[in-house]
C-alpha positions as CSV (number, residue, x, y, z in Angstrom):
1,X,18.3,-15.0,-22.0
2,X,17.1,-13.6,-18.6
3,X,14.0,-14.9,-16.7
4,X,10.7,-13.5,-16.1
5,X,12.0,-12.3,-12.6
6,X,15.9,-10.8,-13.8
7,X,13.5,-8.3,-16.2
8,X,10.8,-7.7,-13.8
9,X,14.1,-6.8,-11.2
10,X,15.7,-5.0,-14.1
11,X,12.7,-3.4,-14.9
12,X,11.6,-2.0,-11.7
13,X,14.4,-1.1,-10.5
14,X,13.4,2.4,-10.9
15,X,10.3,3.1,-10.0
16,X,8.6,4.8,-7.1
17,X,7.0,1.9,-5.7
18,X,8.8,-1.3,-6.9
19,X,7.8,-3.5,-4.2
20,X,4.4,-2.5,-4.7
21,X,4.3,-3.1,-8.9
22,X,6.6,-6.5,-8.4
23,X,3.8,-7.7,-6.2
24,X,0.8,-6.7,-8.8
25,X,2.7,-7.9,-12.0
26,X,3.4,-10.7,-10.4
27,X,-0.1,-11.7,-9.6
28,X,-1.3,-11.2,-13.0
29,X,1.3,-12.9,-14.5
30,X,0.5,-15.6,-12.0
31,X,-3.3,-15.5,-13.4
32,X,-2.0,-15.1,-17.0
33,X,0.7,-17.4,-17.9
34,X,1.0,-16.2,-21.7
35,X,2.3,-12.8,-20.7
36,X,5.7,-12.2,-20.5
37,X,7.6,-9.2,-19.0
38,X,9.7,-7.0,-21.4
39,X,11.7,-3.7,-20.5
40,X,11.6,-1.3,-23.5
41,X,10.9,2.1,-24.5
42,X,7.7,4.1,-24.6
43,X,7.2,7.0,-26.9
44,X,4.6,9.5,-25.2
45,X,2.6,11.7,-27.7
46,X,4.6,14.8,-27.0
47,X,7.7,12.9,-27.6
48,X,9.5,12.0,-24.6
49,X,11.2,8.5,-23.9
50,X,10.6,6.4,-21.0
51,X,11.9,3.3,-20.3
52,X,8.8,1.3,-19.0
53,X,8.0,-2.5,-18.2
54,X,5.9,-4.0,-20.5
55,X,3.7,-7.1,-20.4
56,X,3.0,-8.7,-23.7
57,X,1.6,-12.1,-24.5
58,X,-2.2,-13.4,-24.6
59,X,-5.4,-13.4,-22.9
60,X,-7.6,-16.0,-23.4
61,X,-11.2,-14.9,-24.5
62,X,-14.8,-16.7,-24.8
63,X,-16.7,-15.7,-27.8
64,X,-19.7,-17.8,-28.7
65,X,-18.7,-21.0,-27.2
66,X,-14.9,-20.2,-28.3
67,X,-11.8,-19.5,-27.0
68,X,-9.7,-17.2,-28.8
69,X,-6.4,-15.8,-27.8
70,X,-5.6,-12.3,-27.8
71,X,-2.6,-10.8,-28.2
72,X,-2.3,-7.6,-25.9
73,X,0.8,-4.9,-24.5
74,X,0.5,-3.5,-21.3
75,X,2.9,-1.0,-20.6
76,X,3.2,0.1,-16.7
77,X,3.9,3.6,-15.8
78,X,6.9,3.9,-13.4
79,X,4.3,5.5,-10.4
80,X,2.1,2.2,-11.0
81,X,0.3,1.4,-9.2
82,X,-1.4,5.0,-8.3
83,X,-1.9,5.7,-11.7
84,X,-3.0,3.1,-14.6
85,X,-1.1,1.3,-17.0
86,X,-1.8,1.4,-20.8
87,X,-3.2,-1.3,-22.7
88,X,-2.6,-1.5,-26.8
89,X,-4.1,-4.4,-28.4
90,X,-1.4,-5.7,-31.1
91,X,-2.8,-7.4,-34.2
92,X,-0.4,-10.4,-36.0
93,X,-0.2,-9.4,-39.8
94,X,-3.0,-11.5,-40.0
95,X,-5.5,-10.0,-38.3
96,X,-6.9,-6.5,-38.3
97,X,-8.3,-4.0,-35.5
98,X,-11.9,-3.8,-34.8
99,X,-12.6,-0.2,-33.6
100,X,-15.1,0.0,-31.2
101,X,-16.4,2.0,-27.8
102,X,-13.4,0.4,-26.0
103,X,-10.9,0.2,-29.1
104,X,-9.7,3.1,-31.3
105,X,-8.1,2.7,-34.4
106,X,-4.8,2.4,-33.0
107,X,-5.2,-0.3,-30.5
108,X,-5.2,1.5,-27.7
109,X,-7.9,0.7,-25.2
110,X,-10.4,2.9,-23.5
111,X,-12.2,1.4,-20.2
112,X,-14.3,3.2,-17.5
113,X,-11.9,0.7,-14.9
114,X,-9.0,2.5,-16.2
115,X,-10.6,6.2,-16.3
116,X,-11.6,5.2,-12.0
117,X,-8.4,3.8,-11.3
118,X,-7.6,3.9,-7.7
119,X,-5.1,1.8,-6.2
120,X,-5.8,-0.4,-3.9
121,X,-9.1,-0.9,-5.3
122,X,-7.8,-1.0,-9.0
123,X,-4.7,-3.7,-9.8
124,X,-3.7,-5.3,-13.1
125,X,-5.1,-8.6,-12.8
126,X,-8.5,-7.1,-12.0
127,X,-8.2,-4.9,-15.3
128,X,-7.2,-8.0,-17.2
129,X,-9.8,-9.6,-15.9
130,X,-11.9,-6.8,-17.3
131,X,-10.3,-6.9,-20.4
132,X,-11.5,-11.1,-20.9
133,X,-15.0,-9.9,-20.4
134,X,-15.2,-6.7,-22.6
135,X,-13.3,-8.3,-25.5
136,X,-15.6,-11.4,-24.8
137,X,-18.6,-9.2,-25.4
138,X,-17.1,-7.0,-28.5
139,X,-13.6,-8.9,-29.8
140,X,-11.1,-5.7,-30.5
141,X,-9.5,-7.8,-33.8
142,X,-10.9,-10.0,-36.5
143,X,-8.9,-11.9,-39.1
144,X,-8.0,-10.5,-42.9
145,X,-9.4,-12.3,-45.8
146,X,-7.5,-15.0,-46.9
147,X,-6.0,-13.8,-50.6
148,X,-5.6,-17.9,-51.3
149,X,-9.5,-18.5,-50.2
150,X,-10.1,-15.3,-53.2
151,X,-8.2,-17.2,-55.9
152,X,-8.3,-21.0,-55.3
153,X,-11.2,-22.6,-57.1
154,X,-13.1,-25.1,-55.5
155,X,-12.7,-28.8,-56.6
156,X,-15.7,-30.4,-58.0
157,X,-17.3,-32.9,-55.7
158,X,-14.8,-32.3,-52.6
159,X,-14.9,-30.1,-49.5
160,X,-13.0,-29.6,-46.5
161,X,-13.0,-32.3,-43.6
162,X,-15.2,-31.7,-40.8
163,X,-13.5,-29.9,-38.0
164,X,-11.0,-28.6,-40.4
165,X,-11.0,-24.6,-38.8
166,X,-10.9,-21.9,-41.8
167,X,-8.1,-19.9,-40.8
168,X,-5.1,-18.4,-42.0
169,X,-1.7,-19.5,-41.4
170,X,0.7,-16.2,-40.2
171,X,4.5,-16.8,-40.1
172,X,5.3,-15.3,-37.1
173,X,4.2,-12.9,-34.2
174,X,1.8,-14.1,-31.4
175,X,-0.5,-17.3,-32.2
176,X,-3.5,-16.9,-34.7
177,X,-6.4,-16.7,-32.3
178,X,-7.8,-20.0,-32.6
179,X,-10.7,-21.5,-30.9
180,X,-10.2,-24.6,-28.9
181,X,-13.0,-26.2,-30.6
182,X,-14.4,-26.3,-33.8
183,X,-17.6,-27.8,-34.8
184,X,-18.1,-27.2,-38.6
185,X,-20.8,-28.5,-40.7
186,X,-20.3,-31.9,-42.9
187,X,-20.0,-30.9,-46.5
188,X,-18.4,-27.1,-45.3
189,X,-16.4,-26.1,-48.1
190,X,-13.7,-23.4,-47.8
191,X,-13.8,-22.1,-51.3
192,X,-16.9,-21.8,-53.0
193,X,-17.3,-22.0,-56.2
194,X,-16.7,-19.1,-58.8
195,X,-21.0,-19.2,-59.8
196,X,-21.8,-18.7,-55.8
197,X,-23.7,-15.8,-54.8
198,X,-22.3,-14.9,-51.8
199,X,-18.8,-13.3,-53.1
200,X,-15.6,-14.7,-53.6
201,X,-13.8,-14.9,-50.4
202,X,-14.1,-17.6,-47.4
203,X,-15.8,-17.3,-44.4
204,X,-13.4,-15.1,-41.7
205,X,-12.8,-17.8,-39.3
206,X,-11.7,-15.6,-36.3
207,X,-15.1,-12.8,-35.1
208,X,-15.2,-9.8,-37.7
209,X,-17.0,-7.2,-37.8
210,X,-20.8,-7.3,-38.9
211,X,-23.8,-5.1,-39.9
212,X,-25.6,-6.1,-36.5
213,X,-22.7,-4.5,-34.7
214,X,-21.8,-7.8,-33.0
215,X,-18.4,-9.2,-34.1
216,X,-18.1,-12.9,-34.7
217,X,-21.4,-13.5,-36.7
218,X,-20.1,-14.6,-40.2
219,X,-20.3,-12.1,-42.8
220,X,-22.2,-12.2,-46.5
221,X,-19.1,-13.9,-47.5
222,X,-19.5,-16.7,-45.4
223,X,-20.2,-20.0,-47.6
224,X,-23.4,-21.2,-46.0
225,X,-23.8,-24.6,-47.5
226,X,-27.1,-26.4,-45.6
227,X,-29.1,-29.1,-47.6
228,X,-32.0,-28.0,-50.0
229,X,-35.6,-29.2,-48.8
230,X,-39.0,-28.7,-48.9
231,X,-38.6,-25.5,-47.3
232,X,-36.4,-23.6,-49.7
233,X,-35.4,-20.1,-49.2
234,X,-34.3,-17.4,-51.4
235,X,-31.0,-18.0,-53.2
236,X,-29.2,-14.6,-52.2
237,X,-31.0,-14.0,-48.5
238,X,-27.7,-15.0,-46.5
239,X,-29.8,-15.4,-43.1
240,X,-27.7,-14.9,-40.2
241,X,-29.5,-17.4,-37.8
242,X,-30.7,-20.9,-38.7
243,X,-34.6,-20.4,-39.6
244,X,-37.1,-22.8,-37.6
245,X,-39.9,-24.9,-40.0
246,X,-43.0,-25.6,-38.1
247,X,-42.9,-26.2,-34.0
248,X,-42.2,-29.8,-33.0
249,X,-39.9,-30.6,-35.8
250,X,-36.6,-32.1,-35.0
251,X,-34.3,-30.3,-37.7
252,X,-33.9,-27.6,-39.7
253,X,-32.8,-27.0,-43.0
254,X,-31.9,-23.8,-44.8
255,X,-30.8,-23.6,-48.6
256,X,-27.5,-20.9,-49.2
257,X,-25.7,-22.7,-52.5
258,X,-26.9,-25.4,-55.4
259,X,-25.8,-28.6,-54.2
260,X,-24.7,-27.9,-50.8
261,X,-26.0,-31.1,-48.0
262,X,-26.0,-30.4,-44.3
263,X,-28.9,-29.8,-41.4
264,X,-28.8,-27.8,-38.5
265,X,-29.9,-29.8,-35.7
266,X,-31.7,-28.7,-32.7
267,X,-28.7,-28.2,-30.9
268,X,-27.0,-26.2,-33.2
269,X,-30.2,-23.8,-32.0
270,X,-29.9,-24.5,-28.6
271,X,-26.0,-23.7,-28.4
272,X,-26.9,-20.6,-30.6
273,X,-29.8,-19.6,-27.7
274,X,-27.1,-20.4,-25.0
275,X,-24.6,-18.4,-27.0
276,X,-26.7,-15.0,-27.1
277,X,-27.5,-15.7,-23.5
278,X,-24.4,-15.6,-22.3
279,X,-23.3,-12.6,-24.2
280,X,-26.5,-10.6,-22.9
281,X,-25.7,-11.9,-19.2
282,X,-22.0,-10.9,-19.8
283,X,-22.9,-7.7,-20.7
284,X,-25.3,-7.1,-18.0
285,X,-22.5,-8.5,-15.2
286,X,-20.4,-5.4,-16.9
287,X,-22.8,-2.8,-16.6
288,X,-23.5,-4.3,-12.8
289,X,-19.8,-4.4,-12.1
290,X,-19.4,-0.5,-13.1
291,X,-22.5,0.3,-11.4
292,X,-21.3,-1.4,-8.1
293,X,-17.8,-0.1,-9.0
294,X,-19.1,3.4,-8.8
295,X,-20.7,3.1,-5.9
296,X,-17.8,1.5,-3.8
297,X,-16.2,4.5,-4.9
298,X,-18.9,6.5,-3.2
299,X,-18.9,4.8,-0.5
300,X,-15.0,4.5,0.4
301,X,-15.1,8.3,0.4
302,X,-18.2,8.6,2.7
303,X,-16.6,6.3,5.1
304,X,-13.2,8.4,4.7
305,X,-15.1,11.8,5.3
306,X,-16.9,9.9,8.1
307,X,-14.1,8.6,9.6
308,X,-12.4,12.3,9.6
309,X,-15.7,13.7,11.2
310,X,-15.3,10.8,14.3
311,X,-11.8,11.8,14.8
312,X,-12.3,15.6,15.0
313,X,-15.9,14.7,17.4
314,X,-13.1,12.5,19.5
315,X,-10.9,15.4,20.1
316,X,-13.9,17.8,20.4
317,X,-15.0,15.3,23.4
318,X,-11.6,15.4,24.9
319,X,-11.1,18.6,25.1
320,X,-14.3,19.5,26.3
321,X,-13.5,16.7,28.6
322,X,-10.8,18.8,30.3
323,X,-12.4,21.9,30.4
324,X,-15.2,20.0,32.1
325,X,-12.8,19.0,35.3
326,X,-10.9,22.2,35.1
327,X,-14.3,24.1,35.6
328,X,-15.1,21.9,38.4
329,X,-11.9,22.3,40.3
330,X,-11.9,25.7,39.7
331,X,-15.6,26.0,41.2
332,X,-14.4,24.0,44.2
333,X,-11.5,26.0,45.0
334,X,-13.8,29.1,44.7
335,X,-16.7,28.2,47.3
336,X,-13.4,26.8,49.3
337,X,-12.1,30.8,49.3
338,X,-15.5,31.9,49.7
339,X,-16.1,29.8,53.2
340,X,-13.1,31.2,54.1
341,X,-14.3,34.9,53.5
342,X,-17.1,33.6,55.6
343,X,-15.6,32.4,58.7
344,X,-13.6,35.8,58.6
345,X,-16.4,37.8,58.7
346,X,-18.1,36.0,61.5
347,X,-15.5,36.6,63.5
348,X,-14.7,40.0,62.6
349,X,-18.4,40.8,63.9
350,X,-18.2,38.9,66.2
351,X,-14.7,40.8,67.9
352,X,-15.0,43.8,70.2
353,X,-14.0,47.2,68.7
354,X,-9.9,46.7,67.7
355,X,-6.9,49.1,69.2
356,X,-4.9,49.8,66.6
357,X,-1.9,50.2,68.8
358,X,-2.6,46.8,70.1
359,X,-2.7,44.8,66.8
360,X,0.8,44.5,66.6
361,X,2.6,42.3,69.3
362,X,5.9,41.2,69.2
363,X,7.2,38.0,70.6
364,X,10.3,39.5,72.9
365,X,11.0,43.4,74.1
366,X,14.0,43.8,72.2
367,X,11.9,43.2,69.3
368,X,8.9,45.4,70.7
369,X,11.7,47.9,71.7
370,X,12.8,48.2,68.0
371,X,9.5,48.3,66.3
372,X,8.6,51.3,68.6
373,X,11.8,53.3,68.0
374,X,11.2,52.5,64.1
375,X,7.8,53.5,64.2
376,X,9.1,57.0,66.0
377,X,12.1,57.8,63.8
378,X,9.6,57.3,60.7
379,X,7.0,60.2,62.5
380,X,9.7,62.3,63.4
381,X,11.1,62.2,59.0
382,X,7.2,63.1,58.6
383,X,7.3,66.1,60.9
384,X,10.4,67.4,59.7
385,X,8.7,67.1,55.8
386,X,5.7,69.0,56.5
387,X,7.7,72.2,58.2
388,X,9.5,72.3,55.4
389,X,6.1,72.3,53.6
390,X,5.1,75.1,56.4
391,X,7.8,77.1,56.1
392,X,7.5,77.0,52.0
393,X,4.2,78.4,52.3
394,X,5.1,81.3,54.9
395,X,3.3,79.4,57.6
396,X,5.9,79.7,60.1
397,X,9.2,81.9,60.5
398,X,11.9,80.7,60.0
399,X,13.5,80.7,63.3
400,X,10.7,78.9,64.1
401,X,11.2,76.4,61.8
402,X,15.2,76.4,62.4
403,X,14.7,75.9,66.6
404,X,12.0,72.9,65.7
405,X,14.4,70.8,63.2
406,X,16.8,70.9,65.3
407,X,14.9,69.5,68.0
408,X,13.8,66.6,66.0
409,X,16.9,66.0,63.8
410,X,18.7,65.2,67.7
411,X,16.0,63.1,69.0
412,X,16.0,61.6,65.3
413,X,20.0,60.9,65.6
414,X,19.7,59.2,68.8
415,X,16.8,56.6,67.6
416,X,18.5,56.2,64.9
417,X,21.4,55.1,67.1
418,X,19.2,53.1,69.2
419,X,17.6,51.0,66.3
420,X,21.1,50.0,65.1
421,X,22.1,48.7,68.3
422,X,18.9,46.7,68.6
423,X,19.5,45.0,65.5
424,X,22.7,44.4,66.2
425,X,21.6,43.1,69.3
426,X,18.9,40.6,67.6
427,X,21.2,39.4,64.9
428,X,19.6,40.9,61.8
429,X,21.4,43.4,59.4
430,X,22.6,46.9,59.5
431,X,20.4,49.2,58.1
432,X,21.3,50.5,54.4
């Protein structure tokens, strides 16, 4: 047969986030010996078949003093754990569900903790943790009626041994939920007699369902069986807590069949008080740990959204940041030009009246020589243009126009010569 960690391997072998489930199954399972790890298949409500890991086993519960185990399926979803497992409470034949605000009539169970799931926040051990309180408040099972209990009759002048726990044997399945102590009355008689008023079935050992609402108060069919006293109450008033006498007396005594003998002490009545405050404190740590749940919630996501805000100001900074020196070198570099601008002004006005002809000087004649010739051959093109623009508009005759192109065209011809030799002469390129 394979181990715990051969099914768990098996098991999760395809999910999304094995390493992440092996690690939370195997915490609770660490917490919660008496579950064992299964791989089977899940049948969804629309019909489709997954193969899913499932923990099955116990959970040990307090009721009243108690422990009871009980017997519980959790089936993990293969994207677990960002989204929450199902949990199915599964009844031996001898017990029966308890529906209740947590518990429908199928076993399945219903918790705010599982509605809010959000991993990392939400893991399995803390919902099983969950589960121990809840089902400690309102038990999700209670035991059947024992058929035997309905038809034995009792034997005169005999009853059971104290300690002796009223419960049914089962033949297989998960372990009757059994309480690791039981304190029951001297004289407690499982079968009462067929002239009892209180119905002919036992008391339910294991926490049923009651008109208070509370499971795991006896019902009217539990055999109540205290000592008759001076204090006698009515035959068929099946009180459901021991009833005080007068203040200051050490015992009390209550009358629920003919010839029944026992006493509820004082601390019977002070593990009864004890009882109901520990239920009412459970329930208020539940409705403190959903409170404080819900407002972690709110918190995480104000610290996410705050955290987002910081990181966008940080890059806001930056940037602005950079701008910032840009600006500033910018600004510098500007009243640098400016100062410039400045000095060249000053000296402009401060500069006699400037020859044009004398702006340009060149370092050598030959170079002087060319610029002149260059500048001469360009007026000369210009002159010829505008005669041509003369003689267009019947400024000039033509012969007039023929005798003075020809004139510049050979005086063009011969700087043109000149300027080649010049740059031949100073080593730059032939003109195109």
């Amino acid at each position: 047969m394979a181990g715990p960690d051969q099914v768990l391997k098996q098991a999760l072998s395809k999910y999304k986030y094995a390493d992440i489930a092996r690690r939370d199954v195997t915490n609770a399972m660490t917490q919660f010996k008496d579950l064992r790890p299964s791989h089977d298949s899940f049948i969804f409500n629309d019909g489709n078949r997954k193969e899913l890991l499932n923990l099955d086993g116990t959970i040990p519960v307090t009721y009243k003093g108690s422990i009871y185990n009980i017997p519980i399926g959790i089936w993990i979803l293969d994207t677990h754990p960002y989204n929450p497992p199902m949990v199915f409470v599964k009844p031996t034949s001898a017990m029966q569900i308890k529906p209740g605000r947590n518990v429908d009539t199928n076993g399945k169970v219903d918790l705010p903790y599982l509605r809010d799931w959000r991993y990392p926040q939400s893991d399995l051990l803390g919902l099983i943790q969950i589960l121990v309180i809840v089902f400690g408040e309102e038990p999700p099972v209670f035991s059947r009626q024992s058929q035997m209990a309905q038809s034995r009759p009792p034997y005169p002048g005999t009853s059971q041994y104290p300690g002796q726990a009223p419960y049914p044997m089962q033949g297989s399945g998960f372990p009757m939920p059994m309480p690791d102590s039981m304190n029951q009355p001297p004289g407690y008689s499982q079968y009462p007699s067929s002239s009892t008023q209180y119905g002919g079935s036992g008391f339910s050992g294991y926490p049923g369902p009651a008109s208070s609402g509370y499971p795991g108060y006896p019902t009217q069919n539990y055999p109540l069986q205290y000592p008759s006293s001076t204090n006698q109450y009515g035959g068929g008033s099946n009180l459901p807590y021991p009833q005080y006498t007068t203040p200051g007396t050490n015992t009390v005594t209550s009358s629920a069949q003919p010839g029944s003998t026992s006493t509820v002490t004082e601390e019977h009545l002070r593990m009864s008080l004890l009882s109901a405050v520990e239920d009412k404190m459970k329930r208020r740590l539940r409705e403190m740990f959903e409170q404080a749940q819900a407002e972690m919630n709110v918190l995480h996501k104000t610290q996410a959204d705050l955290v987002k805000g910081k990181e966008k100001l940080e890059v806001m900074v930056k940037e602005l940041e950079n701008e910032k020196v840009e600006i500033e070198n910018n600004i510098k570099l500007l009243q640098d030009k400016d100062q410039e601008v400045k000095e060249v002004l000053q000296k402009l006005d401060n500069q006699d009246k400037l020859d044009i002809d004398e702006a340009v000087v060149t370092t050598t004649p030959l170079y002087r020589q060319l610029l002149n010739s260059f500048a001469e051959e360009q007026a000369i093109e210009d002159a010829i243009y505008y005669l041509g623009e003369a003689l267009r508009k019947d400024v000039i005759d033509l012969d007039v126009f023929l005798k003075q192109v020809r004139e510049l065209s050979r005086k063009q011809f011969f700087l043109r010569a000149l300027i080649q030799k010049c740059r031949e002469k100073a080593g730059l390129p032939p003109m195109a």
